[in-house]
N, C-alpha and C positions, 0 to 999 in steps of 0.2 A: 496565478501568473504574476505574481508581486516581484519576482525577478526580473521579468521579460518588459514591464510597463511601466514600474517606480522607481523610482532612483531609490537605493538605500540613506536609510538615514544615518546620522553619525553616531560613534559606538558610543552605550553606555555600559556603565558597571552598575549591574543590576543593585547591589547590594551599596553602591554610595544612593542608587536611585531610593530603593526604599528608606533608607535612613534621612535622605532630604526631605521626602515623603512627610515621612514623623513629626520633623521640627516644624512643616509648617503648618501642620495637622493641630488643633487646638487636643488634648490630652484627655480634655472632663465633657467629651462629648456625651450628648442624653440618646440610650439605647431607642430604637425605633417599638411604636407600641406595639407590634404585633410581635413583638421578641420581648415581652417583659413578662418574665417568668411570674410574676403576681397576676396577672389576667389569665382568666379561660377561656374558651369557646365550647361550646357544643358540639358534638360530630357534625350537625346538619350545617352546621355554619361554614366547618373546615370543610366539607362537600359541595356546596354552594358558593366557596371562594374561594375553590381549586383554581392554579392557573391553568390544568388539562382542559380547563372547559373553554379557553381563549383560542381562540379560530381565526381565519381570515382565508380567503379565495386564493390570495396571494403566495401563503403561507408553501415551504419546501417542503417537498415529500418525506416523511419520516418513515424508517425502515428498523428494521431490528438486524443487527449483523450477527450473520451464524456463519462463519466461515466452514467451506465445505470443499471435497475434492474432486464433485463432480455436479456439474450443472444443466441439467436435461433444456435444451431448448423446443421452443414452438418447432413444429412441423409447416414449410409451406407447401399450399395446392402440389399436390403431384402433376407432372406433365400430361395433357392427353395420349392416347394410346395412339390413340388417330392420327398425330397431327405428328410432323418433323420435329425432333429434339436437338434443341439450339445449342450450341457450343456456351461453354461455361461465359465468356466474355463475353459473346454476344447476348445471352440471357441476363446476364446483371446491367450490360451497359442498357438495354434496352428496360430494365423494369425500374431505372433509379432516374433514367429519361422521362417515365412515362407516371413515376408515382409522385407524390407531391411532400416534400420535406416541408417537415416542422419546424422549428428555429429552436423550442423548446421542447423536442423528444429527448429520447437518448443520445447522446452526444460526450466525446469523449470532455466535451467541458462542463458538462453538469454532473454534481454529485446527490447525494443524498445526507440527510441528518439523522444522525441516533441517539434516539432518546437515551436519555442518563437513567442508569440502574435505580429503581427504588432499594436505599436500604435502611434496615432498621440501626444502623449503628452512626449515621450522622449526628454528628454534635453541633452546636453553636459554636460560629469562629470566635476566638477569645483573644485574638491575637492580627495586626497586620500581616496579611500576606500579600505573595506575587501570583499570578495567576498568568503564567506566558501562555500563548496559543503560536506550535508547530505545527506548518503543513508540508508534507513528504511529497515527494512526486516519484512518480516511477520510473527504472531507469530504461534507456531507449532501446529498442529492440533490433534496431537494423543498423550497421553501421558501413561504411565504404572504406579500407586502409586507414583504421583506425580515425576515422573521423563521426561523429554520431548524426548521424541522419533524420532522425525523430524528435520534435522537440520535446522539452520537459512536459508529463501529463499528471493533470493532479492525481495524488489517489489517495492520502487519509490525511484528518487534521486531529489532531491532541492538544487540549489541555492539561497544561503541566502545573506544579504548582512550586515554587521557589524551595521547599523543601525538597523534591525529589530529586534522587540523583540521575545521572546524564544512562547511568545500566538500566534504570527502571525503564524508561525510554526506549532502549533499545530492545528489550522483551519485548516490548506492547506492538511493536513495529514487524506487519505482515507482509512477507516476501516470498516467491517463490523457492528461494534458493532455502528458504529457516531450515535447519535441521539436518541437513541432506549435503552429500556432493556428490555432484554430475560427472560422471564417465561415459567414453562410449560405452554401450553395450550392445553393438547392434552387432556382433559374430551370438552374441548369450544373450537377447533380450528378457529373459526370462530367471537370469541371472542374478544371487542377493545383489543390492547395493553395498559399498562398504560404510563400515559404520564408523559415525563422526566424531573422534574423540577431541579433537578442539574447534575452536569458533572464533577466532580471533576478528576482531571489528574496529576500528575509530571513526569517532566525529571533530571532523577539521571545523572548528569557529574560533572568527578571529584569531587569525596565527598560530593556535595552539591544538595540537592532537591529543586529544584523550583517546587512552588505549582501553580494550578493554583485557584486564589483565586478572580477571578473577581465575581463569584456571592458567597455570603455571608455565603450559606447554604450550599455549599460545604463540604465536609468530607477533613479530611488530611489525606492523604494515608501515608504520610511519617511518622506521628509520629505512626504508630504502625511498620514500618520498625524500625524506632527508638529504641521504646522500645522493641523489638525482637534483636536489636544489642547491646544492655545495657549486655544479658545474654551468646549472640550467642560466641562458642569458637572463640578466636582470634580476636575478632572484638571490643571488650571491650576497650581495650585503641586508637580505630580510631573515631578521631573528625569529625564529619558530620555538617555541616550547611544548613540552611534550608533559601529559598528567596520567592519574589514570580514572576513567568515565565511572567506577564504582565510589571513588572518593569524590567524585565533586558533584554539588548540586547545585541546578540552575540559578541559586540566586548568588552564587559564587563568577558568573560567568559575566564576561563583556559581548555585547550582541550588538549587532546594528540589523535595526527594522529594515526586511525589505530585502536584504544582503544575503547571495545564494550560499548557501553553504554545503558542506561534504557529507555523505556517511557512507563508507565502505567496508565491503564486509564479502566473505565467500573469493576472494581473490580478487576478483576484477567486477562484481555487483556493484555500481554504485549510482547513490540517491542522490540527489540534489533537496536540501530544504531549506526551506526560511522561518524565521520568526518574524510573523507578522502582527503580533500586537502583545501590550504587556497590561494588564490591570492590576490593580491595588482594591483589594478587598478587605472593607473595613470588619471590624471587629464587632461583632454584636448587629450582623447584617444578612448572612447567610447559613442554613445548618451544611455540614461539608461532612462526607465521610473521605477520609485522607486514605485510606486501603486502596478506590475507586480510581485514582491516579498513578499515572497519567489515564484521562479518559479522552476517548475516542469522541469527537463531535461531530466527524460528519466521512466520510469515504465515497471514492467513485466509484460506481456498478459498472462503468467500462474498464475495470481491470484485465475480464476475464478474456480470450480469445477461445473462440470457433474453432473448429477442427476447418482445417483448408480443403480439408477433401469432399465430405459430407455437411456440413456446418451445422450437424444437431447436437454435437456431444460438444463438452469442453477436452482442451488436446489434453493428453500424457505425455507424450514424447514430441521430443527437438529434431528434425533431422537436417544433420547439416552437409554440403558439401556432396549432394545427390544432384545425378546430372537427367534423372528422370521426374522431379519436380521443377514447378515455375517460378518457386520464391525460395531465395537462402539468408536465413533458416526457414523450413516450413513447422508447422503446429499440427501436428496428428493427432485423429484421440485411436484408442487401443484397436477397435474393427479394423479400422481405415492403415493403419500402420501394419497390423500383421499381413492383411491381405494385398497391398498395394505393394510390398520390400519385399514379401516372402514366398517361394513355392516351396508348397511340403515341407516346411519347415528349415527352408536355405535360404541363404539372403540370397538376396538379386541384387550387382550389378555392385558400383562403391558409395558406400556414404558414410557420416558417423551418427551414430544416434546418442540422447540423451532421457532416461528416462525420469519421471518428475515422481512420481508418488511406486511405493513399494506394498501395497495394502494388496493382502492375497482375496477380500471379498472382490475388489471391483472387476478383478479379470473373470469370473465366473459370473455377474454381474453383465458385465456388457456381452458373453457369449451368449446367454441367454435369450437378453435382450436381441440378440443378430440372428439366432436361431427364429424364434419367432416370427420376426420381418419375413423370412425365407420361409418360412410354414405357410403364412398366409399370402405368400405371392406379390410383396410390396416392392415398391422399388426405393433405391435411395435416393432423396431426395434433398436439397441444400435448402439453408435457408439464406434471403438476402439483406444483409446484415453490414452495414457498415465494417461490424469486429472481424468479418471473412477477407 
């Protein structure tokens, strides 16, 4: 939330910052002994002054990230047989009345940390670098006439390093849209997707758009921002430049801490980030594998949402502009969508749908899964979930 509660700080140029860095750096500094290639240790040594063995009570949950396209939830208490079955509002208002919230559960502001890949190809830094740390935030999911209703919610941070360019970046950066576009398909939900021969993207900092122009046929999102600031009040006499995000590397860039910035991409997807701290890593201080960058240091586990209907699967499909759901958009997962839109295989009624993932296992996957439930007589049941 470095947008929402800090002032930004004023911009610098990374690259006069690290060159000031140098001169006032003494040059014939003495390597640290635990980096001096003339000493050994023993295995037992390097075992016993691992810093995996440092602990604390305190210490953030660390998690391994395996991004995945379906996320099976907890099951709660089925309803008695016996007893009146309460109305969806009434059962949630009544069980988040009566349970007692954490401060430090799950919550859409707390994230998780992941640990850094072991690799065998770290070397010793032999050189000053920059070491920025970018946190993304997700972009808002509800909006009123173009106004966004959601605030900014965190979802991954990256360490970048002064070398990398601004495309590396934009790879390592998980969205639902990557890969894919969104059509209706709800006359053919069963329908291929079309396949996505360009990708066009930029990252607006400090005045300037980098494009990403690695494939040819790309679109420039920036020159119709462009020409929308030729006319927009106030914006008429600010000079913008435009580069492109495969050519330039972070330590090439002017940033001010703190200060929200753009990344757009898929049409109309867009993220809000900041750079929120820059370090100077001295030479003869840390071993660093540079392949490993940008790396991921920490992501939120509330990215994912619930299905609206049953709340045990994570959704597949968007459905928008249905006048038989209670929320627009609502989040379906695949049961809940065919059986609630569909008889015999017709749509019911108007809406548009969006499907998210194209993978011929998971629909034979969750039939299964639904046959089953129906074999043994279950019923479906929600779970109560803030993400519902």
């Amino acid at each position: 939330m470095e947008h929402a509660v800090e002032p930004p700080q004023p911009p610098i140029n990374l690259s006069k910052f690290l060159d000031e860095f140098k001169k006032s750096t003494s040059s014939e500094g003495t390597v640290p002994f635990y980096f001096d290639k003339k000493l050994s240790f023993t295995e037992d040594v390097k075992v016993s002054c691992s810093l995996d063995l440092l602990a604390s009570p305190d210490d953030n949950l660390i998690t391994n990230f395996e991004p995945g396209t379906e996320l099976q939830r907890s099951q709660a208490p089925k309803p008695q047989p016996n007893k009146h079955i309460p109305r969806i509002y009434t059962a949630i208002s009544e069980h988040k009345a009566s349970s007692r919230r954490n401060p430090f559960s799950r919550t859409q502001y707390s994230y998780r940390l992941v640990p850094e890949p072991k690799s065998n190809e770290a070397v010793i830094l032999e050189e000053f670098e920059l070491q920025i740390t970018a946190r993304m935030y997700r972009p808002p999911r509800t909006a009123h006439r173009d106004y966004k209703l959601e605030r900014p919610v965190f979802a991954e941070e990256f360490l970048c390093l002064g070398s990398n360019y601004l495309s590396e970046l934009r790879d390592k950066i998980n969205c639902v849209c990557n890969g894919r576009r969104l059509v209706d398909i709800s006359d053919q939900p069963d329908a291929e997707l079309p396949v996505l021969d360009t990708d066009p993207a930029y990252f607006f900092i400090y005045n300037t758009f980098y494009n990403d122009t690695r494939n040819p046929n790309n679109c420039d999102y920036s020159q119709t921002v462009l020409n929308w600031a030729k006319t927009a009040h106030g914006l008429q006499q600010k000079q913008f430049q435009v580069a492109s995000m495969e050519k330039t590397r972070f330590i090439d860039l002017t940033v001010s801490l703190g200060a929200p910035m753009q990344y757009l991409h898929h049409g109309a997807c867009e993220h809000l980030f900041v750079f929120s701290q820059v370090e100077v890593l001295r030479p003869h201080t840390k071993y660093l594998d540079r392949s490993l960058y940008p790396l991921m240091r920490a992501l939120n586990s509330f990215n994912r949402r619930a299905c609206f209907l049953c709340g045990q699967r994570a959704y597949h499909f968007i459905v928008e502009q249905s006048t038989r759901q209670l929320y627009d958009p609502s989040y379906l997962c695949r049961s809940c969508f065919y059986s609630f839109h569909y008889v015999d295989g017709k749509k019911v009624g108007k809406f548009k749908a969006y499907r998210l993932y194209d993978h011929k296992g998971e629909k034979d996957a969750d039939e299964s899964e639904s046959q089953d439930k129906q074999d043994s007589g279950s019923d479906n049941s929600f779970e109560l979930e803030e993400a519902t």
